[in-house]
N, C-alpha and C positions, 0 to 999 in steps of 0.2 A: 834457353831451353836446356832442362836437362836429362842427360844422356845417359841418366839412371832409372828415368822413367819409366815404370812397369809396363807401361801402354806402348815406349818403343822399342823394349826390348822384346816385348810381343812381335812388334812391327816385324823387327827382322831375324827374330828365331824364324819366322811366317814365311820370309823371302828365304831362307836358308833352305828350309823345310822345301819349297815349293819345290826352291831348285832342285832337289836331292830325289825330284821324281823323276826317272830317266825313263823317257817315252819309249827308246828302243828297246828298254827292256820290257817295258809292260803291250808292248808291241809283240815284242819274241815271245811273251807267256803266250798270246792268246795264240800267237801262230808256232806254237811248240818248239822254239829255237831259242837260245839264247847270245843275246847277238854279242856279249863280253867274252862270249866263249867262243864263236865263232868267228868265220873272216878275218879281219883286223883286230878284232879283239876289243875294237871300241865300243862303246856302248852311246854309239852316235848315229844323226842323221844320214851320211854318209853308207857308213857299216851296214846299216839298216836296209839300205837301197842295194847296195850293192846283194845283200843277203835276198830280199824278198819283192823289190821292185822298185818302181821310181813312186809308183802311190805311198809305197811304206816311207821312200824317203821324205816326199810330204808330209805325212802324218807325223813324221819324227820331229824334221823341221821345225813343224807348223806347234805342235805341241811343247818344244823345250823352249822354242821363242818365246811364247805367251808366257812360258815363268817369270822370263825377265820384267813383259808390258804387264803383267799384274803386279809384280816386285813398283814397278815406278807406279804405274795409276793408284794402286792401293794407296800408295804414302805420298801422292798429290792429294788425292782424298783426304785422307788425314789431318789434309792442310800441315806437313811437316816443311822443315828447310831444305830449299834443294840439295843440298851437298848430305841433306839423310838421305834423303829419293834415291839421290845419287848411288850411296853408300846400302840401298837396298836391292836397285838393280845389280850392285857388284856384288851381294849376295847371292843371290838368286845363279850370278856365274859361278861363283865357287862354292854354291850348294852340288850346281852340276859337276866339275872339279873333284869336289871331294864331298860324295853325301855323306851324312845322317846317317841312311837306310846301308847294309851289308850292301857288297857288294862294289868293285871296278868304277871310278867316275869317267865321264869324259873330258873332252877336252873344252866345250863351254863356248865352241862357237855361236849356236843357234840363241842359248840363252842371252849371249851378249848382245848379239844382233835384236835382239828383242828389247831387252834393258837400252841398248843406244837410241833404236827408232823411239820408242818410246818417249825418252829423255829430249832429243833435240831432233826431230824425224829429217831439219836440213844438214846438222850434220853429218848424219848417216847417208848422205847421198856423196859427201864427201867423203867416204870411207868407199861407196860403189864407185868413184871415180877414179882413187885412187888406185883402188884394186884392179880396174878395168885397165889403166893407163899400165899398170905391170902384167898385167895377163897380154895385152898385145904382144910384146917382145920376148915373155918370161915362158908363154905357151905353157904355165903352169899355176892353177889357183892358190897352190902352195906358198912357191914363190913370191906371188905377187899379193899377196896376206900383210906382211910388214910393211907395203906402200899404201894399204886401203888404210890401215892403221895411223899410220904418218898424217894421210890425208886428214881423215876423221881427226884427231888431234888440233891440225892447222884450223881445220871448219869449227872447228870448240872457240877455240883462240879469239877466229873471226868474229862470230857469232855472240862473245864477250861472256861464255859460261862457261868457260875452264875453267876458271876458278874454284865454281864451285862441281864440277865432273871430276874431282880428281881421282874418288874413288872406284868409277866407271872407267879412269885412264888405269889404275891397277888393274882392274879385270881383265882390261884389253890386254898388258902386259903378262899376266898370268898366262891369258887363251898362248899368246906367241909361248912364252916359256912350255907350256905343255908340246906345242908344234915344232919345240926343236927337234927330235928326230926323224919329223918329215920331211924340216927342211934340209939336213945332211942326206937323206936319201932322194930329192928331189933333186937337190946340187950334185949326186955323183951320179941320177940319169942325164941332167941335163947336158 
């Protein structure tokens, strides 16, 4: 296949694009706030909740995940190779990262969560277990982020589609590279 193809370079300017719609902002227009400006400054599901309620954190959620599961279903559709699929859910994360459109990215948790379930829906239960087994002791979602990642990773392994996930294992590692400042201020509350 190749990777000059007009039709997948559509594919994933398309996952970029998608990404690079950041729901907490177009959340904040209709409710007169803007949440990059506001709170924490992110322009995420979190920020968003914390600004305007735990519905708005759903809606934020719910909406920057879905970039991810249309970034993969789109290009299962497509009938492409999984490690493009792959390579367009990790779009769709570092659309939210870093859009396209002006404007502050996030940090690309929700879209990745979206792009993984998507991709291998039982490895991503190994990224809630992982996270789960660190939030007991860690008493912090923060925290315990780099074990649900670990986990999700091993369940790839198992599961026999690392191989071709590796661009979705970048994503992941981006999401953490962005959450380094939370995790030195998580480490000096905890």
């Amino acid at each position: 296949m190749n990777a000059f193809n007009p039709e997948i370079i559509l594919y994933l300017l398309f996952c970029w694009v998608a990404g690079s719609v950041l729901w907490a902002r177009v959340l904040g227009r209709m409710l007169g706030a803007d949440p990059a400006g506001s709170g924490s400054g992110n322009p995420g599901a979190r920020n968003a909740g914390r600004l305007f309620g735990a519905p708005a954190f759903l809606a934020v959620f719910a909406g920057d995940a879905l970039k991810g599961v249309a970034a993969v279903v789109s290009g299962r559709y497509l009938g492409y190779p999984e490690w493009l699929v792959a390579a367009g859910g990790a779009l769709a994360v570092f659309g939210h990262v870093f859009p396209l459109f002006r404007g502050k990215g996030g940090k690309g948790v929700s879209a990745f969560i979206g792009a993984a379930l998507a991709f291998s829906p039982g490895s991503l239960i190994g990224f809630a277990v992982g996270t789960a087994a660190g939030l007991l002791p860690l008493r912090s979602a923060t925290l315990a982020m780099p074990g649900g990642f670990a986990a999700w990773t091993a369940a790839l392994w198992l599961s026999g589609v690392l191989s071709v996930s590796w661009p979705l294992v970048m994503a992941g590692g981006l999401v953490l590279f962005r959450h380094k400042p939370d995790f030195h201020e998580a480490l000096r509350r905890h």
